[in-house]
C-alpha positions in Angstrom: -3.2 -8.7 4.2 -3.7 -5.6 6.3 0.2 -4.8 6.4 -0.3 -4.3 2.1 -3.9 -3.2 1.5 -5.1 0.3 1.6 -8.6 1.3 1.9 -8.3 3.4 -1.1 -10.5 1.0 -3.7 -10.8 1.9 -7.4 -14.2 1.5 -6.7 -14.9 5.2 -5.7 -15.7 6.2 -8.7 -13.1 9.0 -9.9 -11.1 7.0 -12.6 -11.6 9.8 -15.2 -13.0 13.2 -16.0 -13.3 16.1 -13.6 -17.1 16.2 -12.6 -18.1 14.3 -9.9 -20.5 11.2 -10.4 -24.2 12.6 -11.0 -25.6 10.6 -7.7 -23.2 12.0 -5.7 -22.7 15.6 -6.5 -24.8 17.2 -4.1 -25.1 14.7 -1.5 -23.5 14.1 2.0 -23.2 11.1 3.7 -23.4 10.5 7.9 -23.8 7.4 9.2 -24.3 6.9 12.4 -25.2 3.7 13.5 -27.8 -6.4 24.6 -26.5 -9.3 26.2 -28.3 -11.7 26.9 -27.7 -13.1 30.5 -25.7 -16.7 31.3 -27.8 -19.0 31.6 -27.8 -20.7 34.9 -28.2 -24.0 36.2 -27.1 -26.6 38.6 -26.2 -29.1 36.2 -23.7 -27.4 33.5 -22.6 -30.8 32.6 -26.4 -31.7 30.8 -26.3 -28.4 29.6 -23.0 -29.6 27.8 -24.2 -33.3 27.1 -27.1 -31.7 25.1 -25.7 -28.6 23.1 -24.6 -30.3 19.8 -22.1 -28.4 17.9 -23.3 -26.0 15.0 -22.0 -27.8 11.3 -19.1 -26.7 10.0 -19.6 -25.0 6.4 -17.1 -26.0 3.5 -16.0 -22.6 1.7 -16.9 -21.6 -1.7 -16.6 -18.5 -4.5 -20.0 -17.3 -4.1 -21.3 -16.0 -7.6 -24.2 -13.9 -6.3 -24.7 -11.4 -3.8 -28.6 -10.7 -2.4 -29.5 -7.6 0.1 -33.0 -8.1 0.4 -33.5 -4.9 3.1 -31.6 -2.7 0.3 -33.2 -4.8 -2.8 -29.8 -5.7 -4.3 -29.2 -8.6 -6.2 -26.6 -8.8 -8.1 -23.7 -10.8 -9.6 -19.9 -11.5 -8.1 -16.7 -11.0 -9.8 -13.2 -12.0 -8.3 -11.2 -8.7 -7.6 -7.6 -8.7 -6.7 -5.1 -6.7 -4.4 -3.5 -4.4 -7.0 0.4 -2.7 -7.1 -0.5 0.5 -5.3 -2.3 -1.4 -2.5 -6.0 -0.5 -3.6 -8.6 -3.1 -3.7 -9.6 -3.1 -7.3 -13.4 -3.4 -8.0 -15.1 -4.2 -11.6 -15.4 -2.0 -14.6 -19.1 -2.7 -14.3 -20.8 -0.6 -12.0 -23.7 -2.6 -11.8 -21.8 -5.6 -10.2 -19.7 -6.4 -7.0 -16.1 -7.4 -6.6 -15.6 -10.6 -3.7 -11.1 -10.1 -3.4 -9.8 -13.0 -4.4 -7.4 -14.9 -3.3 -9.1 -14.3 0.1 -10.8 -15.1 2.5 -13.8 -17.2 1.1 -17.4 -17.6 2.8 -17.5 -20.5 5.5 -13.7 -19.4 6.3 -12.9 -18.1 9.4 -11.8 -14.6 8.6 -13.2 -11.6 6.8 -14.8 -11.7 3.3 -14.4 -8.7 1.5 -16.8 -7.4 -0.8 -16.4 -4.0 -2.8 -18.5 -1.9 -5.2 -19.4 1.4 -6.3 -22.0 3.7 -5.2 -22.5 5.4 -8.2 -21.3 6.2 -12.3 -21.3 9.6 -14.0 -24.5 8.4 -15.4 -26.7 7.8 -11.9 -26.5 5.5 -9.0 -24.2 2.0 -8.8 -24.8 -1.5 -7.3 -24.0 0.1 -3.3 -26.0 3.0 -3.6 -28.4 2.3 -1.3 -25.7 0.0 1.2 -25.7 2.9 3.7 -29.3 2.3 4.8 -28.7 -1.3 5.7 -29.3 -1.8 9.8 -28.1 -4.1 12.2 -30.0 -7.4 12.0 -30.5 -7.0 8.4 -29.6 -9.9 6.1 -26.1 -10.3 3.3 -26.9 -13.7 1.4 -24.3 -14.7 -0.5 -25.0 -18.1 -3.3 -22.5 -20.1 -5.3 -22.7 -22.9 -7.1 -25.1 -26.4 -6.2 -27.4 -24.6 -4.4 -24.7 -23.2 -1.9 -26.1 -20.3 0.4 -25.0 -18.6 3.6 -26.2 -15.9 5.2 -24.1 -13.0 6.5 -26.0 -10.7 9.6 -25.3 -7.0 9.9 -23.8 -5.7 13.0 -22.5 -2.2 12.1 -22.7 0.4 9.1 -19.9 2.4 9.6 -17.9 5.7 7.8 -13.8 6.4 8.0 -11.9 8.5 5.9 -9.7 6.1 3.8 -6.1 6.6 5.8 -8.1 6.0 9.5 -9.7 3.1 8.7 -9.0 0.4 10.6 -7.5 -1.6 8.3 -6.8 -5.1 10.5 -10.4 -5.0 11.5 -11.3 -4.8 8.2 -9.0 -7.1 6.4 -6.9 -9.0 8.9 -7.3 -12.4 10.9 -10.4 -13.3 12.5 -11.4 -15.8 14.8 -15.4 -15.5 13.4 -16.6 -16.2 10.2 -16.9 -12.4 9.2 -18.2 -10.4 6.1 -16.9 -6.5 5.4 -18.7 -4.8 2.8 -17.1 -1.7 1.3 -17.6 1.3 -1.3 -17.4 4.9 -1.4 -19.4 7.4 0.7 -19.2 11.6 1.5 -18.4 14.4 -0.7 -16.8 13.9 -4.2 -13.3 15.4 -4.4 -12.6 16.7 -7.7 -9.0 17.1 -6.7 -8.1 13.8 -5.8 -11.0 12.5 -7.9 -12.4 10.3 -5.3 -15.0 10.5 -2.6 -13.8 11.5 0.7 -15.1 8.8 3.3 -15.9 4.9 2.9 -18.4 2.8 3.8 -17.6 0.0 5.7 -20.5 -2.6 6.9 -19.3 -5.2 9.2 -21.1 -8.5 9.0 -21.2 -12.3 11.1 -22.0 -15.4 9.6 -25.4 -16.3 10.8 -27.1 -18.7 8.8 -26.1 -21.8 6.3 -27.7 -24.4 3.6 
């Protein structure tokens, strides 16, 4: 998927009109975002007798998406890879995009998750995603009662042709989650924001 998708995303709002989005205008974004040592013993082989494996989840199309640190709750909608490359994102500004096909939660892989940050008439469902922290919790729900939750381990900024795109969209041996949306100064020229917002997520826990 990284050798065709571009981190461009329709949703940085700047589909139409020549004023920036009214959230955005004036502001500027930075973002800036221990091991734990082996345990040791004599006897590695009880150690191994009596670590049981972690359950594998099954995979599901979440329907919901739930930031508690950033209070966002808010519904999914399946987004696809569109001709030019860009990840498309849903008219509604108020919800989130999961790309699908894709990688879906409980795969190993990375999940990808887009959204705006803001409209022309104030801010979007990601306004507030660059003040997430590492540790912080991405819960995603589907249907039966479904749940996993997603931990954050980076909140990070690239402009949109040096992101790493692999890292972001390609193979993964961990069950990964990439949120992404617009961040920086508002180019009425190219009618797009000028950095994005990437945060980098690892399955933690499951129900």
């Amino acid at each position: 998927m990284a050798a065709v998708v571009c981190l461009g995303l329709t949703g940085c709002f700047g589909g139409g009109g020549d004023d920036a989005p009214a959230a955005e205008r004036s502001r500027t974004e930075t973002e800036a975002l221990p091991s734990p040592s082996p345990l040791q013993t004599s006897a590695p082989q009880l150690l191994k007798k009596n670590t049981a494996p972690l359950p594998e989840p099954k995979a599901f199309l979440p329907d919901r998406l739930i930031i508690p640190a950033i209070h966002v709750d808010t519904k999914l909608k399946p987004v696809t890879v569109l001709e030019n490359g860009q990840v498309d994102v849903p008219r509604d500004t108020d919800i989130a995009g999961i790309l699908y096909p894709g990688i879906l939660p409980g795969q190993l892989g990375n999940v990808i998750i887009d959204g705006h940050v803001d409209s022309y008439t104030g801010p979007a469902v990601f306004f507030r995603l660059k003040k997430l922290l590492p540790g912080n919790d991405i819960i995603l729900t589907g249907a039966g009662g479904r749940k996993l939750t997603y931990e954050v381990e980076s909140v990070e900024v690239f402009k949109p042709t040096e992101a790493p795109l692999e890292r972001i969209f390609g193979p993964s041996g961990d069950r990964r989650l990439n949120l992404i949306t617009c961040t920086g100064r508002y180019s009425r020229k190219k009618k797009e924001h000028e950095h994005r917002l990437v945060i980098f997520a690892k399955l933690g826990g499951m129900k």
